[in-house]
PyMOL CGO cylinders between C-alpha atoms (Angstrom):
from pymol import cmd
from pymol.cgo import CYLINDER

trace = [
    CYLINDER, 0.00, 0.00, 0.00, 2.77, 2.57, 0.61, 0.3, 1, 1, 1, 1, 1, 1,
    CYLINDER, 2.77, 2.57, 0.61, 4.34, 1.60, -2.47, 0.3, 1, 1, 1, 1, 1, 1,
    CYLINDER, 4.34, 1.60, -2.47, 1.21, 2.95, -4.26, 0.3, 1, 1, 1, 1, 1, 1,
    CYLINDER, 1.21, 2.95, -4.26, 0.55, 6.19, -2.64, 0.3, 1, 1, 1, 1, 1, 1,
    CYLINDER, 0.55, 6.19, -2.64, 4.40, 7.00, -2.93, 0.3, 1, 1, 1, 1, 1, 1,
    CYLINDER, 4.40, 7.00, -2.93, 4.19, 5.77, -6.23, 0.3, 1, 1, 1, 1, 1, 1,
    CYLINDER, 4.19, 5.77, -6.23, 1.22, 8.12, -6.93, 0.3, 1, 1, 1, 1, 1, 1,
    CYLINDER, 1.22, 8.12, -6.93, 2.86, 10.97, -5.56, 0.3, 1, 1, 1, 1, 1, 1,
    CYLINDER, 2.86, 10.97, -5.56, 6.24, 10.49, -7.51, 0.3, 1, 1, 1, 1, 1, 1,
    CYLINDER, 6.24, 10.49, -7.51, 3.66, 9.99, -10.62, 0.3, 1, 1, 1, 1, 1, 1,
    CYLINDER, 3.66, 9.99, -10.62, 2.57, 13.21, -9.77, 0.3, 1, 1, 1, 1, 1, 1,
    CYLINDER, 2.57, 13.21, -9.77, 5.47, 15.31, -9.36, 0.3, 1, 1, 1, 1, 1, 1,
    CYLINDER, 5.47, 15.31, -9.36, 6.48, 13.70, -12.65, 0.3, 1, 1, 1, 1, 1, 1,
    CYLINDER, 6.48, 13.70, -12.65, 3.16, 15.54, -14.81, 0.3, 1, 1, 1, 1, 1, 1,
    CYLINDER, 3.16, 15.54, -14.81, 3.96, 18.10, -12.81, 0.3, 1, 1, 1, 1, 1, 1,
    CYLINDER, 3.96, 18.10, -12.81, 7.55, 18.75, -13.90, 0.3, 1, 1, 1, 1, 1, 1,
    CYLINDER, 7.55, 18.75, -13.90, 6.60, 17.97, -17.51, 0.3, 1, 1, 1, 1, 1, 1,
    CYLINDER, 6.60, 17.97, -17.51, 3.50, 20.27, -17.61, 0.3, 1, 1, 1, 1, 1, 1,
    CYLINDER, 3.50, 20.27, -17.61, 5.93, 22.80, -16.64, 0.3, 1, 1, 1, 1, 1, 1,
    CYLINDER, 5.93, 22.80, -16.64, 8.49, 21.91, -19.06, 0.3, 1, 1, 1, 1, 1, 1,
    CYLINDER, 8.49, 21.91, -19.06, 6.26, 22.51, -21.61, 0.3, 1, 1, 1, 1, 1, 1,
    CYLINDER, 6.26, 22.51, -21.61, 4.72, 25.66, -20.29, 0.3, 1, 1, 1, 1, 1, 1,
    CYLINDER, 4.72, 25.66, -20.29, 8.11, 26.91, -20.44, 0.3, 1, 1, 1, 1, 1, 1,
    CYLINDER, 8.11, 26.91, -20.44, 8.73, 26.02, -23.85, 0.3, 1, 1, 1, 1, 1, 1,
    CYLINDER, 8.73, 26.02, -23.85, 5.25, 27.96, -24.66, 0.3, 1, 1, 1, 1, 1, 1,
    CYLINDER, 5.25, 27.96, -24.66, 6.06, 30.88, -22.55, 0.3, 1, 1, 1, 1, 1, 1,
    CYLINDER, 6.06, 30.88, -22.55, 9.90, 31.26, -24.56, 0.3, 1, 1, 1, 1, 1, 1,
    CYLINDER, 9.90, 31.26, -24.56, 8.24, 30.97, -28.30, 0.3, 1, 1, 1, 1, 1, 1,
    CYLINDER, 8.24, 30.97, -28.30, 5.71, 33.45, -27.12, 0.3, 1, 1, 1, 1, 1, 1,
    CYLINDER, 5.71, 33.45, -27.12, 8.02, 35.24, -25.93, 0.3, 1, 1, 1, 1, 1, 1,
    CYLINDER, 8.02, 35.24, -25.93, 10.85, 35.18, -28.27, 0.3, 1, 1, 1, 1, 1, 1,
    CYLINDER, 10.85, 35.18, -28.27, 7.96, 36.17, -30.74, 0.3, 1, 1, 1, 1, 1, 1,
    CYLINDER, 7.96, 36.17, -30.74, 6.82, 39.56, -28.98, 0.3, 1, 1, 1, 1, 1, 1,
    CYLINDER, 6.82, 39.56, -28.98, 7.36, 42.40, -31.32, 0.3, 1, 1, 1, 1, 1, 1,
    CYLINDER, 7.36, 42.40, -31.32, 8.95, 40.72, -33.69, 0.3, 1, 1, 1, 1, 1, 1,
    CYLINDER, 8.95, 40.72, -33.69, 8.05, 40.92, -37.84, 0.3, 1, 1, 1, 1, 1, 1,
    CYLINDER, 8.05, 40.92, -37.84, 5.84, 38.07, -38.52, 0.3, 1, 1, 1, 1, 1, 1,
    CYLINDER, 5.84, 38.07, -38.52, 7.54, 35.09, -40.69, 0.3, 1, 1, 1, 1, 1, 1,
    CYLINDER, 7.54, 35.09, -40.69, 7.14, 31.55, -41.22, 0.3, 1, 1, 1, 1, 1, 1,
    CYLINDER, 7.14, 31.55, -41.22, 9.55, 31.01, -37.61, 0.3, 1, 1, 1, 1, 1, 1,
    CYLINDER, 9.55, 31.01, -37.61, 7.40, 33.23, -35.83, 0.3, 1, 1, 1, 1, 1, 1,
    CYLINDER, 7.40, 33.23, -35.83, 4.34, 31.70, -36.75, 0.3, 1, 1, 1, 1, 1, 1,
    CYLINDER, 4.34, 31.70, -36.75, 5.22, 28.24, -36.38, 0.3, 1, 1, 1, 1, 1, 1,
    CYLINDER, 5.22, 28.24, -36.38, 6.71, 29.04, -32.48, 0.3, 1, 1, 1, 1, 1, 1,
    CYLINDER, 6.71, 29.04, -32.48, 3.22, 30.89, -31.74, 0.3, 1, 1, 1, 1, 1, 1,
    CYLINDER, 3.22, 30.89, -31.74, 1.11, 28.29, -33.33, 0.3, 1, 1, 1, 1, 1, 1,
    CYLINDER, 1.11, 28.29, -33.33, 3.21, 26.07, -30.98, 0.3, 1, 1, 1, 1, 1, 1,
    CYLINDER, 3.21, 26.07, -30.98, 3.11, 28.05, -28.24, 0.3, 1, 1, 1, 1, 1, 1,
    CYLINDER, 3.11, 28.05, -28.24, -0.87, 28.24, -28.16, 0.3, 1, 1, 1, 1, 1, 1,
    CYLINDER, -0.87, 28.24, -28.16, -1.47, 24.53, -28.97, 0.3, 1, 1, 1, 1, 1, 1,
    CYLINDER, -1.47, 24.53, -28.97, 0.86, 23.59, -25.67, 0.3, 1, 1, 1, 1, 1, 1,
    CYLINDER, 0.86, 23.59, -25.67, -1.11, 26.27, -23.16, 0.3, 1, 1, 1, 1, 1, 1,
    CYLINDER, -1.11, 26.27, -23.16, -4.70, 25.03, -24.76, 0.3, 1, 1, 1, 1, 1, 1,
    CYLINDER, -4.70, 25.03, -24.76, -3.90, 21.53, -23.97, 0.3, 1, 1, 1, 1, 1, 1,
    CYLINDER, -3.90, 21.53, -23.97, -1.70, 22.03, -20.94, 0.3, 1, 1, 1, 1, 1, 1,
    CYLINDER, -1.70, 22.03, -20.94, -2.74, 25.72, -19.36, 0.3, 1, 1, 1, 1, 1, 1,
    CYLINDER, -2.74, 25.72, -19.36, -4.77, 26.70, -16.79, 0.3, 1, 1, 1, 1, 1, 1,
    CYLINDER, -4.77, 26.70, -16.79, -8.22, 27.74, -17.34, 0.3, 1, 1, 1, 1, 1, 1,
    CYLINDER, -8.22, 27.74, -17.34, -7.22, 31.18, -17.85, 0.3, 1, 1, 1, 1, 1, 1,
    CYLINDER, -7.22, 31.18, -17.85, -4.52, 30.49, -19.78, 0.3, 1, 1, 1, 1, 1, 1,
    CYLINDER, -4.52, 30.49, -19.78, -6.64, 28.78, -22.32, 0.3, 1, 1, 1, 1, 1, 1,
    CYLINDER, -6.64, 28.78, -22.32, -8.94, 31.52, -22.22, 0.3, 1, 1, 1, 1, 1, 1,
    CYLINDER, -8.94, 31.52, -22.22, -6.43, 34.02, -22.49, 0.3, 1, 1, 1, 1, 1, 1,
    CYLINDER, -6.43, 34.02, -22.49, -4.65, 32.19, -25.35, 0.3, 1, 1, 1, 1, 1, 1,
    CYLINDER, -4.65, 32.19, -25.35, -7.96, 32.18, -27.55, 0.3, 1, 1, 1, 1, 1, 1,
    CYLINDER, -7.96, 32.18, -27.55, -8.75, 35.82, -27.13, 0.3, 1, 1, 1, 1, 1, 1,
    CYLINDER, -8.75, 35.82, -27.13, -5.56, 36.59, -28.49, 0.3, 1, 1, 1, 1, 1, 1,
    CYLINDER, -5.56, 36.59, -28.49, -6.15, 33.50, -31.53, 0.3, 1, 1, 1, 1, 1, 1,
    CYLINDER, -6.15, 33.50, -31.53, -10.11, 35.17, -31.78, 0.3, 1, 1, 1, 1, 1, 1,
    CYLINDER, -10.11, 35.17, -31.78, -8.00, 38.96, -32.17, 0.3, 1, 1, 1, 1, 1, 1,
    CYLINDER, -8.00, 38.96, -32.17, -5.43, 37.93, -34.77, 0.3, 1, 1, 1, 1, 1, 1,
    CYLINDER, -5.43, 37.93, -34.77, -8.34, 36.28, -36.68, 0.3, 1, 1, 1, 1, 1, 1,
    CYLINDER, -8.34, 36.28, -36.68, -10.14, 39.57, -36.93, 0.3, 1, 1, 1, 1, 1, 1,
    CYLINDER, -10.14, 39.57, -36.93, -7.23, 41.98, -36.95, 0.3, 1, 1, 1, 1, 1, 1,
    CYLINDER, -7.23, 41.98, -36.95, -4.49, 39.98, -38.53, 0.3, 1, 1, 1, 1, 1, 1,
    CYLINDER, -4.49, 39.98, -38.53, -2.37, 41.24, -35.35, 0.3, 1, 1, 1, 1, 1, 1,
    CYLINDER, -2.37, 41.24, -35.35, -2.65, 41.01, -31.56, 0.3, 1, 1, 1, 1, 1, 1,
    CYLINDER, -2.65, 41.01, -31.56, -1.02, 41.20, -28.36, 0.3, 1, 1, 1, 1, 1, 1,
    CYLINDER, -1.02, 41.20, -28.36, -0.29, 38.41, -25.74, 0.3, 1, 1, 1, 1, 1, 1,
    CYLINDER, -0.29, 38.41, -25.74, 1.22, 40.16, -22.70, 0.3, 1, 1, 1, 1, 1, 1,
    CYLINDER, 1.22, 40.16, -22.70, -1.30, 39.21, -20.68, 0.3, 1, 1, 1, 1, 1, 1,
    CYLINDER, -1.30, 39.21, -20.68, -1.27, 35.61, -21.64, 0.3, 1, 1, 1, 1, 1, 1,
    CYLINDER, -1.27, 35.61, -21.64, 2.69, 35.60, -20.88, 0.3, 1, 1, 1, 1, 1, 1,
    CYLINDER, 2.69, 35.60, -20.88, 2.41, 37.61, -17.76, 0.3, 1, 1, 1, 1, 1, 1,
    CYLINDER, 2.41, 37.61, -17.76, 0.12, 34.42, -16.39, 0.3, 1, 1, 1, 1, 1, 1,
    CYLINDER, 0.12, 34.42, -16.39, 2.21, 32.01, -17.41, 0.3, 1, 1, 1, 1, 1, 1,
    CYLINDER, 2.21, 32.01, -17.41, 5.86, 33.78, -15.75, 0.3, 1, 1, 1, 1, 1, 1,
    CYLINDER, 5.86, 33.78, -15.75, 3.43, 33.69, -12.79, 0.3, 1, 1, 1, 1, 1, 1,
    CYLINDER, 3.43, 33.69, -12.79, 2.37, 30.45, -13.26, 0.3, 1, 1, 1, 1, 1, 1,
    CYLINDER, 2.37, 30.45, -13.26, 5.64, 29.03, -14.14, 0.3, 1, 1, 1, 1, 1, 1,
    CYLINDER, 5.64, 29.03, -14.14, 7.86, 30.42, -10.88, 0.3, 1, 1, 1, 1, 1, 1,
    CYLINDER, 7.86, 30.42, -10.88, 4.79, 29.95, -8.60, 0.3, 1, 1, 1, 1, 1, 1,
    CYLINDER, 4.79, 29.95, -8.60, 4.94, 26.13, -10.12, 0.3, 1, 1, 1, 1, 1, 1,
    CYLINDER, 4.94, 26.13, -10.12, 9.05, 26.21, -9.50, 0.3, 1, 1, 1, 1, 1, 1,
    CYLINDER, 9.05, 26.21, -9.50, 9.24, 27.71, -5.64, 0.3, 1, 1, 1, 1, 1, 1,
    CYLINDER, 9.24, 27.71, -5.64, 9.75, 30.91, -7.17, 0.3, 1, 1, 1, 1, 1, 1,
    CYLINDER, 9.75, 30.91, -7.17, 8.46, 34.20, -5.78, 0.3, 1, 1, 1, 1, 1, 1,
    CYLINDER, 8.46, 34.20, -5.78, 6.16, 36.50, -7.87, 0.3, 1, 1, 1, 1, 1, 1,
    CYLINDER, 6.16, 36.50, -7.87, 8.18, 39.20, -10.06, 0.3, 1, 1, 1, 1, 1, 1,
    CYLINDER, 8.18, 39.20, -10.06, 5.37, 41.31, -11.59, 0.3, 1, 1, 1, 1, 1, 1,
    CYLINDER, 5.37, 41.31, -11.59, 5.60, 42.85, -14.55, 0.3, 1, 1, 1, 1, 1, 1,
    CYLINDER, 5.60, 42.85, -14.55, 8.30, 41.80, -17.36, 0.3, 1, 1, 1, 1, 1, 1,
    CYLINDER, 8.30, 41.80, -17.36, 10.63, 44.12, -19.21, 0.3, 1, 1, 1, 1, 1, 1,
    CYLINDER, 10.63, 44.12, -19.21, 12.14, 42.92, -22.24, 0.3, 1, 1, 1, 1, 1, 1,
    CYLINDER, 12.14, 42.92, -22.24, 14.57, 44.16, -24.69, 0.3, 1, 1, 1, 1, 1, 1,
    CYLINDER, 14.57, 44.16, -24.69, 14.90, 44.26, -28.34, 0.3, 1, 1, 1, 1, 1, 1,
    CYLINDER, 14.90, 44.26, -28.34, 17.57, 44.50, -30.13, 0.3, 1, 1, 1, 1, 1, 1,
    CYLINDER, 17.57, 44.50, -30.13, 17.71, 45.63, -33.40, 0.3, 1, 1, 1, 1, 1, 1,
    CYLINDER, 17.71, 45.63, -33.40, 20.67, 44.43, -35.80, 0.3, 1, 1, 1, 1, 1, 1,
    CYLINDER, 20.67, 44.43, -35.80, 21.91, 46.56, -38.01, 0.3, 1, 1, 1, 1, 1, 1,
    CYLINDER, 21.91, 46.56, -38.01, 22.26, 46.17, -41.51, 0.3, 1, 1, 1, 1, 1, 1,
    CYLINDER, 22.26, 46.17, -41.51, 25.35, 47.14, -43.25, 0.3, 1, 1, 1, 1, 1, 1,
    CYLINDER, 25.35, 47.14, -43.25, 25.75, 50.80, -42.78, 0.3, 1, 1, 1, 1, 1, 1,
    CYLINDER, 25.75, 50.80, -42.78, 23.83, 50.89, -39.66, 0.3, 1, 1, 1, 1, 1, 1,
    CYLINDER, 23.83, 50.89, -39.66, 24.31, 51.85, -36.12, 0.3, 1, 1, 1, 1, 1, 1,
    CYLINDER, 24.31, 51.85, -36.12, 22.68, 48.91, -33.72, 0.3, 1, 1, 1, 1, 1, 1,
    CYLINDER, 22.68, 48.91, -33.72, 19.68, 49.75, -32.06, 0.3, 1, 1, 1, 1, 1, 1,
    CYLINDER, 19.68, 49.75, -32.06, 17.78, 49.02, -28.80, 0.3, 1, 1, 1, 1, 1, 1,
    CYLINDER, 17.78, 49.02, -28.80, 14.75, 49.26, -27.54, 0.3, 1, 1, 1, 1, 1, 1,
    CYLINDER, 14.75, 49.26, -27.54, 12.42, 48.89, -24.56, 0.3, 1, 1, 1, 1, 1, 1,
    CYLINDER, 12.42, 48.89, -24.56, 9.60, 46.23, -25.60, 0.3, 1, 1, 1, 1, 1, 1,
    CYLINDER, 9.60, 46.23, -25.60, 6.61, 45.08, -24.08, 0.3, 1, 1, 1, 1, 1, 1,
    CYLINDER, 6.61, 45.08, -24.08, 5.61, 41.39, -24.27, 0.3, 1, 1, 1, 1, 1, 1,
]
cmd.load_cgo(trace, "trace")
């Protein structure tokens, strides 16, 4: 008998780590995608991205992810910052972490020959 509820408990630590895992790997290729020109790369890690939360997310993850799929439907464009601000708080509350609100990311332009770089402040 304690074999099983150990072995229940190590079953569940394993979904556990692997659900996060993969929200990681969602909340990078959203990420990494944030204002950023749209191309066959960038579509492919967001289509990725949204497939992993909708079968893996919370409930307001999945919610969250389809507004943003229902918005670039109608508007060919959309925003997910508050999809990835859920899932950082997801992901470190899942990890031990403590919350960090808010995210500030950079982007940073590369020149093109004849060009000074660039950076600038982005939001998600």
């Amino acid at each position: 008998m304690e074999s099983t509820m150990s072995d229940n408990g190590e079953t569940r630590q394993l979904h556990t780590e692997v659900r996060v895992a993969h929200m990681i790997r969602a909340y990078l290729n959203l990420e990494s995608t944030a204002n950023r020109d749209l191309s066959t790369d960038t579509a492919s890690r967001i289509e990725s991205a949204l497939a992993i939360i909708q079968l893996l997310g919370t409930l307001t993850q999945i919610q969250l992810a389809q507004q943003f799929i229902e918005q670039f439907v109608k508007n060919r464009s959309g925003t997910f910052d508050l999809l990835l601000e859920d899932l950082r708080t997801d992901i470190r509350a899942s990890l031990g972490l403590e919350a960090q609100p808010g995210i500030r990311l950079i982007r940073i332009m590369v020149p093109t020959a004849g060009q000074a770089p660039d950076a600038a402040p982005a939001h998600a």
